[in-house]
N, C-alpha and C positions, 0 to 999 in steps of 0.2 A: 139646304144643300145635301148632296148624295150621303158626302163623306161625313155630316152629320152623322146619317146614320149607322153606316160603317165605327166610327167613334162610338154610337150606344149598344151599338152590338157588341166590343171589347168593355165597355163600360161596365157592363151587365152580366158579364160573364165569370160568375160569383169563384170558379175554381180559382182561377186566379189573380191575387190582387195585384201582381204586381207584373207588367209589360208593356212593349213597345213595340210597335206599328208602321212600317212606310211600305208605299206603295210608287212606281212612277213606269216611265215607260223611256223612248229615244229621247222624251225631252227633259229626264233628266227625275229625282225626286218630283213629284205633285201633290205626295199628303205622307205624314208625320203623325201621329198619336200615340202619349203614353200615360199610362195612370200608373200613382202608385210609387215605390219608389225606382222603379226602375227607369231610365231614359235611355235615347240614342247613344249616350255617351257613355252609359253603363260597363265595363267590362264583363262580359260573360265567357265562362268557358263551354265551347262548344259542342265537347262529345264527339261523336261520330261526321256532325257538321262541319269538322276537320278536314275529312277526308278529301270533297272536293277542289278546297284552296291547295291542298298538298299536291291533288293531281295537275293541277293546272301549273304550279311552277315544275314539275316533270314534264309538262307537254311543252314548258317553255325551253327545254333542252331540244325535246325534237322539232318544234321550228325552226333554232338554228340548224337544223342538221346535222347534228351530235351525233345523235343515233334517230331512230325509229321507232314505231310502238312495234312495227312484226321485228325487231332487233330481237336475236336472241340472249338470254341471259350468257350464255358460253360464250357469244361473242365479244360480252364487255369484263367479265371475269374468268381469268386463263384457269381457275383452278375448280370450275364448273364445268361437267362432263361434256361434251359434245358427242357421245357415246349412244348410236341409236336404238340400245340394246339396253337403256338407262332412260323410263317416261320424263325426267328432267332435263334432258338434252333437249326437249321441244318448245319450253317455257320462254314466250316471247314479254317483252315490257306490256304487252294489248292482252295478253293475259292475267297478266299482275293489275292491269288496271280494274282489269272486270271484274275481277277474284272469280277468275277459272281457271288457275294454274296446277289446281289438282291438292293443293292445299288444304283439309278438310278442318275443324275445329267445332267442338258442341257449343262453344263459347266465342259471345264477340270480342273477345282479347286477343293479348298473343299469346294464352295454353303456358304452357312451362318452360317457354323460352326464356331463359333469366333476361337476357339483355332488352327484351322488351316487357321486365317487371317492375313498371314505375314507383312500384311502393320500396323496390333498392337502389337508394340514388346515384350505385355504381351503376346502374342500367343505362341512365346517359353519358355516364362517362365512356363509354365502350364505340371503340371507333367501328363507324357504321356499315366499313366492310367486313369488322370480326364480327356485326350482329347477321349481315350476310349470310356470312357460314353458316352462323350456329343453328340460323334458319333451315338453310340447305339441307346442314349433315342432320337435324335433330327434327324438322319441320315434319308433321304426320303427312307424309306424300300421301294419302289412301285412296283417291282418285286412281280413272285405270289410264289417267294421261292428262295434260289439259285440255281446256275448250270443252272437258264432259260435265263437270259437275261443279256449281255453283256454291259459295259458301263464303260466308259474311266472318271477316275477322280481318284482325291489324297483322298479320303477317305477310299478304303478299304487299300492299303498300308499301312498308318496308324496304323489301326488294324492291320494288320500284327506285320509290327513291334513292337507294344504294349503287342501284345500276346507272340513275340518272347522274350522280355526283359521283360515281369514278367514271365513266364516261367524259364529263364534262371538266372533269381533273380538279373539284371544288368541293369543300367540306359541304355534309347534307346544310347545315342553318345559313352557309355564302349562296348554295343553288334557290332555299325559299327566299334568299334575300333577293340572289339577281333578276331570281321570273317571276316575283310576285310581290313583293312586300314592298320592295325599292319603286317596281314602274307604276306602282297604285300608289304610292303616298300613304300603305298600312303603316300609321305614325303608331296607331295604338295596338297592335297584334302583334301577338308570339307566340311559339311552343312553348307553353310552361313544361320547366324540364325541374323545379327545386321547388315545392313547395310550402316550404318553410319561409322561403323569399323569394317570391312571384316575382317573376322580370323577364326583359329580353337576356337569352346567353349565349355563349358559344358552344356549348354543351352537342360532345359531336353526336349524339345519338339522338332526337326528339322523336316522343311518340308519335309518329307524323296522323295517324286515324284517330286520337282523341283528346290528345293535351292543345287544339289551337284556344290561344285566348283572345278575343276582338270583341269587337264594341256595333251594336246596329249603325253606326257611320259609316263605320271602316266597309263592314260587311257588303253594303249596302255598293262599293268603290267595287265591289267584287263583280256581286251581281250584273250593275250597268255595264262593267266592262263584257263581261260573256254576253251579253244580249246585244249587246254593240260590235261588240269581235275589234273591242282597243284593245287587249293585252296578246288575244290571240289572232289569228286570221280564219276565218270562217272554214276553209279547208282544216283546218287542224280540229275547231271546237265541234265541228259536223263529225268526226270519226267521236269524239268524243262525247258525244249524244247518242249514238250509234245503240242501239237495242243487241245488247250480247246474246240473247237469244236468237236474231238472226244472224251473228255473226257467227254463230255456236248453234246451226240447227238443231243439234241432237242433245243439247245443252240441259240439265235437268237440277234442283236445288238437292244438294245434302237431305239424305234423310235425316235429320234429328229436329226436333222441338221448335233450334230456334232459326235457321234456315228456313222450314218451313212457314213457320210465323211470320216472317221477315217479308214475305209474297204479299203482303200485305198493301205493303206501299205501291208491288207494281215490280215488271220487271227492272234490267239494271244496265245501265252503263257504265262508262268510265267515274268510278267514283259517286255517281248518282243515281237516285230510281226515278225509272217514267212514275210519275205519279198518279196511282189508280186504285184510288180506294173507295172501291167495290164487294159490293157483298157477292157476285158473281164473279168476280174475280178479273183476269186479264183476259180483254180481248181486243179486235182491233181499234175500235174505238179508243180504246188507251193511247197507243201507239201517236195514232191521227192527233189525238188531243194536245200529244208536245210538252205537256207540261213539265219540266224535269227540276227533280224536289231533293235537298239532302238532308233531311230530320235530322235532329240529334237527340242523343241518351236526355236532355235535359229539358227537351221541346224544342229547342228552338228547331225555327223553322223556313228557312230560305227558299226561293222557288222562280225559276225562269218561263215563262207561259213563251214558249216559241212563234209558234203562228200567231197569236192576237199581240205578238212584242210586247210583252209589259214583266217586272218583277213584282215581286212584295216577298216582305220578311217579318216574322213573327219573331220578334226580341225576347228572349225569356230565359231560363233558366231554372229549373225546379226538379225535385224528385217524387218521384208516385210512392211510399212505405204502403206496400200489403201486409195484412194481418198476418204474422207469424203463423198461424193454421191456414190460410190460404197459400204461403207458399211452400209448403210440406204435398201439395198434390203434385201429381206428374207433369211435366212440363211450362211447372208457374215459373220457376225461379228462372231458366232459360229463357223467357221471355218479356222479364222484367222489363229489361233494358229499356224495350221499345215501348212501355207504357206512357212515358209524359206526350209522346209526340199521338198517341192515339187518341188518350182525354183530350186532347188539343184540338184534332180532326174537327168535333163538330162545329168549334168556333171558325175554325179553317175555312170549311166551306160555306158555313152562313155569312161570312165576310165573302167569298169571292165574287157573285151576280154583282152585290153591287159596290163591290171596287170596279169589275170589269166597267159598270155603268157610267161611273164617276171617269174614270177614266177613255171615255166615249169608246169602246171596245162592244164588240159582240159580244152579247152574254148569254153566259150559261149556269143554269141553277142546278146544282149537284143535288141538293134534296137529302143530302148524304146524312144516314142517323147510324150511330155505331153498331157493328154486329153483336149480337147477344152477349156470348161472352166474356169481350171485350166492357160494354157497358156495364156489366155487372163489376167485373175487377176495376174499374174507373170508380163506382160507386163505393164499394168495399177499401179501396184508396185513399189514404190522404198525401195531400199535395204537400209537402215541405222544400225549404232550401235545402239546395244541394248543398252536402258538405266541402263546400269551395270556396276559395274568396271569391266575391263579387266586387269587392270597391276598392279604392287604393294600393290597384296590382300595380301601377307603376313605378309608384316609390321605392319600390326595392325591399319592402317590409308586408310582412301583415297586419297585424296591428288591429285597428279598428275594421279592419274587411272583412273577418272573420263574423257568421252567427257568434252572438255571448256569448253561446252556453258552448262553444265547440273550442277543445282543448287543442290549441295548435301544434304536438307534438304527436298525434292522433289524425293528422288532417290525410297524408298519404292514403294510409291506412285504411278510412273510412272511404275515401275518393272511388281508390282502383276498381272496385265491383262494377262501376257505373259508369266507368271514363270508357263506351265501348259502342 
């Protein structure tokens, strides 16, 4: 059978020993595989792979008709300028989703916004219109407006979500319940907001771009539904597939390190990248291909193949630790983040011909081997668990979830660098 060999291809894939495997299409899951100790039912936290579930229950505001993505920020918050003599009077929800609200950051966090610094656990206590502000008044506008300049970080999300839950007149964690969490049956996903006792909370502030925690089941509830258009309706998920580069012709990435780096995957949309990893880089071929992918800090790796209809999701969780003299050169540390999802690439694409296959689709063989310097810091890498629970986040404790050797008073601490 195909998916045999799909199976020996993750089998065999010595970096890591521990993950999980589905692939399916309209008719639903068609293959499962996991080695190791990791399963579907795994809790993993997600990183960056946050992002897209967060946008999606914001988009479930604007198909009620709440607001809009061209909504502008002044029109949902009265104490945001409308002032056209002030580049923040232009900043629409379709900006915040792309992250081209002029928001700049060298770093995929949120910079030195207290209320988005998970490692102080007043940060989710802080109601998520005063983290609003703090963004606003404190946020590096350094863009000469939005829609110019591209840049990857948990600050305009934020806003997002902030705009979607006073709009919608619903605390941020009742708006991920009403648009997302509730109409998918996500029995096992949450923003971890405490990590000292992993759980669902009401915790008004959640990092919504890196604390989601969910399981390849759940994920998987996600997936079907965008490629099916059950949570959203095809009008709404099409703007959010939408290539911000052509929605933003003149549109360009941050000069710094990791914005650049970041091109990697391909340009961006709402919350996700066209998926295009090329050693040439983006071009229309990408576009045409449809694929759109939302990595995370930790590997894992979700992905909608639009035109051939089908998903698959790479279950995983782990960290790339570079040599302490490897990250002392210029622009290592900046681009840490995105390493587990790059060693992961060539398993990525040597599974996809034939899942496409297995899954009677047209196929296409990527061929894809890592660009040089990439593979070199893959090699000079070792793979470790993240310092995260992985197992019995729902009990309300840590406990046994924890790696042995990681002291749970330490656990924040060590996390924030990576949750990004």
């Amino acid at each position: 059978m195909i998916w045999d060999h799909v199976d020996s291809l993750i089998s065999q894939f010595g970096r890591l020993p521990n993950i999980s495997f589905s692939a399916g299409d309209a008719r639903g899951r068609l293959h499962s595989y996991s080695k190791g100790s990791t399963t579907m039912q795994t809790p993993q936290i997600l990183a960056s792979s946050s992002k897209f579930p967060a946008a999606l229950a914001i988009a479930g505001a604007v198909n009620k008709g709440i607001l809009s993505f061209d909504t502008h920020a002044h029109e949902v918050f009265p104490w945001w300028t409308s002032s056209s003599a002030d580049k923040r009077s232009a900043v629409t929800l379709r900006h915040l989703l792309t992250m081209t609200s002029g928001l700049i950051l060298e770093t995929p966090d949120g910079g030195d916004i207290a209320c988005l610094n998970f490692t102080d656990p007043a940060s989710v206590k802080t109601p998520v219109e005063d983290c609003a502000k703090e963004i606003y008044s404190r946020g590096p506008w350094k863009a000469e407006g939005p829609g110019k300049v591209w840049s990857y970080h948990s600050l305009h999300l934020q806003l997002a979500g902030a705009m979607a839950a006073k709009a919608s007149n619903l605390t941020l964690p009742q708006l991920l319940h009403t648009h997302l969490l509730a109409p998918l049956n996500l029995t096992s996903s949450f923003w971890l907001t405490n990590f000292s006792a992993p759980g669902p909370s009401d915790d008004p502030n959640p990092h919504l771009a890196a604390t989601l925690v969910s399981t390849g089941d759940d994920y998987e509830k996600i997936l079907y539904a965008v490629l099916m258009y059950t949570l959203l309706p095809k009008a709404i998920i099409d703007q959010m597939e939408e290539d911000a580069y052509r929605t933003y012709p003149h549109l360009r990435p941050a000069l710094n390190a990791k914005d650049l780096s970041l091109q990697f995957y391909g340009h961006y949309s709402m919350c996700t990248y066209f998926e295009c990893l090329k050693l040439t880089g983006w071009d229309q071929q990408c576009y045409a291909a449809g694929v759109h992918a939302d990595p995370g800090a930790f590997g894992y790796w979700p992905l909608v193949n639009r035109p051939k209809g089908y998903y698959m999701q790479f279950v995983v969780s782990y960290a790339e630790v570079l040599p302490a003299w490897l990250m002392l050169l210029p622009g290592i540390a900046e681009t840490e983040a995105a390493l587990p999802a790059q060693c992961l690439a060539p398993l990525r694409f040597a599974v996809q011909p034939w899942a496409e296959a297995a899954l009677g689709k047209n196929v296409t063989d990527p061929k894809y081997s890592l660009p040089t310097p990439i593979a070199l810091e893959c090699d000079l890498a070792k793979p470790e668990k993240p310092p995260v629970p992985t197992t019995n986040l729902f009990g309300g404790t840590v406990g046994n979830g924890l790696p042995p050797t990681l002291d749970p008073s330490k656990l924040a601490e060590l996390s924030a660098p990576r949750l990004a």
